[in-house]
N, C-alpha and C positions, 0 to 999 in steps of 0.2 A: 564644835561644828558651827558652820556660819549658816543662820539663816538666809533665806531668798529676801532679794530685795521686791518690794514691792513699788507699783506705778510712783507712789508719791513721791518715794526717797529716789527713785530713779531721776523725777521731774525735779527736783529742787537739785541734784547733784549735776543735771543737764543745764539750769539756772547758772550754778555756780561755775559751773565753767564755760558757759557762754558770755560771762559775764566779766571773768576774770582776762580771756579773751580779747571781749570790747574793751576794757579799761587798759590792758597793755595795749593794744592800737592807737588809740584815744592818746596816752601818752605818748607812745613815740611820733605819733602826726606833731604834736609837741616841740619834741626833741629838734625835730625835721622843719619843724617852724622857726628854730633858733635862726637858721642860716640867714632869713629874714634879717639878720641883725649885722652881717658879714661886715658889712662896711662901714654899721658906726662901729664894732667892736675892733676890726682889724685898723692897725695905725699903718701897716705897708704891706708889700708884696709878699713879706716872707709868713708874716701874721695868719696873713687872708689864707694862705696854700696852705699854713697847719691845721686852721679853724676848719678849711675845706677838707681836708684830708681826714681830721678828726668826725666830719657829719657824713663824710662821701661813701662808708659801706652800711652807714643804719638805716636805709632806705632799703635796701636786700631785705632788713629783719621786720620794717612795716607794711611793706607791702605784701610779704607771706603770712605777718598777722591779720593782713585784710583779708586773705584769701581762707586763710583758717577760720576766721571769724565768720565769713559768709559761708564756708561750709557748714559749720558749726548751728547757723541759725537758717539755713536749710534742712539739714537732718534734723531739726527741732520744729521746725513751721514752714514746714513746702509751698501751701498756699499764701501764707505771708508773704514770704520770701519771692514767691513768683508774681503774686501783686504788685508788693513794690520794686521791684526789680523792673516791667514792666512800666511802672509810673514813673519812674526816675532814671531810664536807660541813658538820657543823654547824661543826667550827673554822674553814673558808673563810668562811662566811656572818657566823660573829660577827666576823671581820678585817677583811669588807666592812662589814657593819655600823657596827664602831667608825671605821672609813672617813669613812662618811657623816656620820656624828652631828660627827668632828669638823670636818669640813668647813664645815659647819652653823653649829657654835659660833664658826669662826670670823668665818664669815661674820657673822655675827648676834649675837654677842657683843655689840655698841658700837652698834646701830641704836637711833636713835629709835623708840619706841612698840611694842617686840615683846615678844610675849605671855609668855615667858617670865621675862624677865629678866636682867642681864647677870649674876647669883650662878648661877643653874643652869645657863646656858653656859661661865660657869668652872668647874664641878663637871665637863661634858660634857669640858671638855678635860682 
């Protein structure tokens, strides 16, 4: 029969997976930082659209680690979490922001007939 877990093992198993969490986010912001390198790595057009194609859905799987993760360390520290949440609203909104836009880009990068262009969607990512 299994013992009751007590507050500690509870808190150190709430550690561990807060943590485990933050470290996958951590890296794929990483990953997601490769693209950074688009244009010394790619030598042409066809290069650049694989390299793009291969980074353009991992942003789906860091951006729901972000959200897990801030839930994660809200159901762990409400007051924390609502402190700094409040102190840093405009850094939340520009991470949500650059979220969207590249979302956007990727989306909309290669479409027939969009307003912008495929040059200032590659600028966006």
């Amino acid at each position: 029969m299994i013992g009751k877990l007590d507050i500690v093992t509870l808190q150190q198993i709430w550690w561990i997976l807060c943590s485990v969490v933050g470290s996958l986010f951590l890296f794929l912001t990483f990953v997601q930082g490769g693209q950074t390198l688009l244009w010394q790595v790619a030598k042409n057009d066809t290069e650049k659209a694989l390299i793009i194609n291969s980074l353009g859905r991992k942003w789906e799987l860091t951006f729901t680690t972000l959200v897990l993760f801030g839930g994660a360390l809200f159901a762990a520290f409400p007051k924390f979490y609502a402190t700094s949440f409040g102190g840093a609203y405009w850094v939340w909104m520009l991470i949500l922001f650059t979220f969207i836009v590249q979302a956007v880009s990727y989306e909309y990068r290669k479409k027939p007939n969009n307003f912008l262009g495929e040059k200032v969607y590659d600028i966006f990512l």
